[in-house]
C-alpha positions as CSV (number, residue, x, y, z in Angstrom):
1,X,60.8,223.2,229.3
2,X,58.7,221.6,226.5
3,X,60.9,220.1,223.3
4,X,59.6,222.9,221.0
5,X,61.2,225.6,223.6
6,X,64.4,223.4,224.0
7,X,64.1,223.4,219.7
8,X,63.7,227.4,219.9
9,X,66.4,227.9,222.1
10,X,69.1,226.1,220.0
11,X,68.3,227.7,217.2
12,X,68.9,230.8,218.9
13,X,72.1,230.0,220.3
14,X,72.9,228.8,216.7
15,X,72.2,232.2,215.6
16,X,74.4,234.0,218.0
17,X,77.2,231.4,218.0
18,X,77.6,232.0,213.7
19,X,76.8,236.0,214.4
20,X,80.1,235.8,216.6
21,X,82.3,233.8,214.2
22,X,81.6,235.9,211.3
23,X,82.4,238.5,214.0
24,X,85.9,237.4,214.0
25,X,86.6,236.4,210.6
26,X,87.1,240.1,209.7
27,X,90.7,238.7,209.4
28,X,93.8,241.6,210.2
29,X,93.0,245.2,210.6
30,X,94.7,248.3,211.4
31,X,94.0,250.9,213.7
32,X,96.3,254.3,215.1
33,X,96.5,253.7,219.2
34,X,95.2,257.2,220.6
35,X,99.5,257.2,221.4
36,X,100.1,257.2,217.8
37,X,100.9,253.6,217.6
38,X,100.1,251.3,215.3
39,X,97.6,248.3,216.4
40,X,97.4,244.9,214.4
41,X,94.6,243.3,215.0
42,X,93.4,239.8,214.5
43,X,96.4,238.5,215.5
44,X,95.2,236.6,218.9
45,X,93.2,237.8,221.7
46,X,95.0,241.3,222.1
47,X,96.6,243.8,219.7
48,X,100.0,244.3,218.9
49,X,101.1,247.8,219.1
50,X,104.3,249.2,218.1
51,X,105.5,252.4,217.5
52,X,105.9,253.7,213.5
53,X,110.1,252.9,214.2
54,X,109.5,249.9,215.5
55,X,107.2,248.6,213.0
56,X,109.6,249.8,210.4
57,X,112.4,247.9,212.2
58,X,110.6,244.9,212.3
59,X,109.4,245.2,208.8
60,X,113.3,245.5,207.6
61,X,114.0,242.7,209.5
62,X,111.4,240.1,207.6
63,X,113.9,238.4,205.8
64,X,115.4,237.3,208.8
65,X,112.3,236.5,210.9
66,X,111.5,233.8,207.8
67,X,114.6,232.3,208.4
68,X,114.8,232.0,212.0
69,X,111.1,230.5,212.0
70,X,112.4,227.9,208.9
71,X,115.9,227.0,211.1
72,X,113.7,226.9,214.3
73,X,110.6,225.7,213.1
74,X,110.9,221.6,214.9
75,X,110.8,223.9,218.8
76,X,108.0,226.8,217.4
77,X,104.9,226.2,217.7
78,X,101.7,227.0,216.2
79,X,98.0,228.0,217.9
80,X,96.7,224.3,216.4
81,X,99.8,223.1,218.8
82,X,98.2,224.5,222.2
């Protein structure tokens, strides 16, 4: 391959590698699971689906989940930490 072609190709894969990052910087969205779930997604590399109750148990339980992660937060982890 000459330089100019090596030059070519790099810009293309520059092109596809920023077309799949503003892909996936849609941030959070929402979908109904053909089971009548509900999906979050954007989370990590699959959705999380829970059923209308479940969500609503969760949701009633935030208060909670904030403390737990602020008592626990020395042994959690975050994605930077993998």
């Amino acid at each position: 391959m000459s330089e100019e072609d090596l030059r070519k190709e790099l810009e293309e894969t520059k092109k596809q590698l920023e077309a799949l990052k503003s892909r996936g910087a849609k941030g959070i969205t929402f979908k109904v699971s053909e089971k009548g779930g509900l999906s979050v997604y954007g989370l990590g590399r699959f959705p999380v689906t829970l059923y209308k109750e479940q969500w609503l148990k969760l949701l009633a339980l935030a208060n909670d989940i904030h403390a737990f992660i602020d008592e626990n937060s020395d042994r959690l982890k975050t994605k930077k930490d993998k």
